[in-house]
C-alpha positions in Angstrom: -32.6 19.1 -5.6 -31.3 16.0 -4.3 -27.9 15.0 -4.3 -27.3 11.1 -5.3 -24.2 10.0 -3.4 -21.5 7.5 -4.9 -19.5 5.1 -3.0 -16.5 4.2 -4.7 -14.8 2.6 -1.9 -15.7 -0.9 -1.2 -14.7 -2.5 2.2 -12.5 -6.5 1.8 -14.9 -8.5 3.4 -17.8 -6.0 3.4 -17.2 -4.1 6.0 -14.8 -1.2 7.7 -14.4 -3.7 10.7 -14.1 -7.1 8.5 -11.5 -5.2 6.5 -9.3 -3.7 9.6 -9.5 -7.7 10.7 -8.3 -9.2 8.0 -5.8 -6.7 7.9 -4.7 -7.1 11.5 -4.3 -10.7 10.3 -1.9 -10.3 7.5 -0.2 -7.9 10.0 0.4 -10.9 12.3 1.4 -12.9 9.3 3.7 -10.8 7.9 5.4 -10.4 11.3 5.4 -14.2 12.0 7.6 -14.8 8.7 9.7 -11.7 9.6 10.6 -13.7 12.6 11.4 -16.9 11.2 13.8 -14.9 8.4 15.5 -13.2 11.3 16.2 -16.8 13.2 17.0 -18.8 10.1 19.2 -15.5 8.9 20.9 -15.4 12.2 20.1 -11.5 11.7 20.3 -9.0 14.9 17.4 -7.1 13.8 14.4 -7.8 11.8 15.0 -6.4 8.1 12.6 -4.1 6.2 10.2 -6.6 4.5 9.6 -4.3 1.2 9.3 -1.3 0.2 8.6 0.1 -3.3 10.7 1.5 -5.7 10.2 4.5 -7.7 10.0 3.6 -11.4 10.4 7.4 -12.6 12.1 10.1 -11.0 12.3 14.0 -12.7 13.1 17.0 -10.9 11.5 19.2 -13.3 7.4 19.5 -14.0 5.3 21.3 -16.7 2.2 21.7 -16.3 1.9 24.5 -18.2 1.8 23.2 -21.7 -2.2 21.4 -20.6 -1.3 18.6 -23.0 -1.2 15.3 -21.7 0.0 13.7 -25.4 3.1 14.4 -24.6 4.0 16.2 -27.8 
């Protein structure tokens, strides 16, 4: 028996390299606007660009009850 193999991840720009470039790109992008923001701001230090927020927090889990309806 063969076994068919499925590839669910797909490479921006087609490739493992094009993708790591373009990201090394954006890197330098992101970075270059940092910069500006610092001089214009008259900032010390470069600020943290983003960072995400959590939209739900819950110190408690159940995954005992095996329904996901939520009733």
């Amino acid at each position: 028996m063969h076994e068919i193999l499925v590839q669910y991840e797909q490479y921006e720009g087609g490739s493992a390299e094009a993708e790591r470039l373009l990201f090394e790109q954006l890197t330098r992008d992101l970075m270059r606007v940092q910069v500006k923001v610092k001089e214009r701001s008259g900032a010390a230090d470069i600020a943290r660009a983003c960072h995400a927020k959590a939209v739900l927090g819950t110190t408690t889990t159940d995954s005992s009850s095996g329904s996901s309806s939520g009733a």
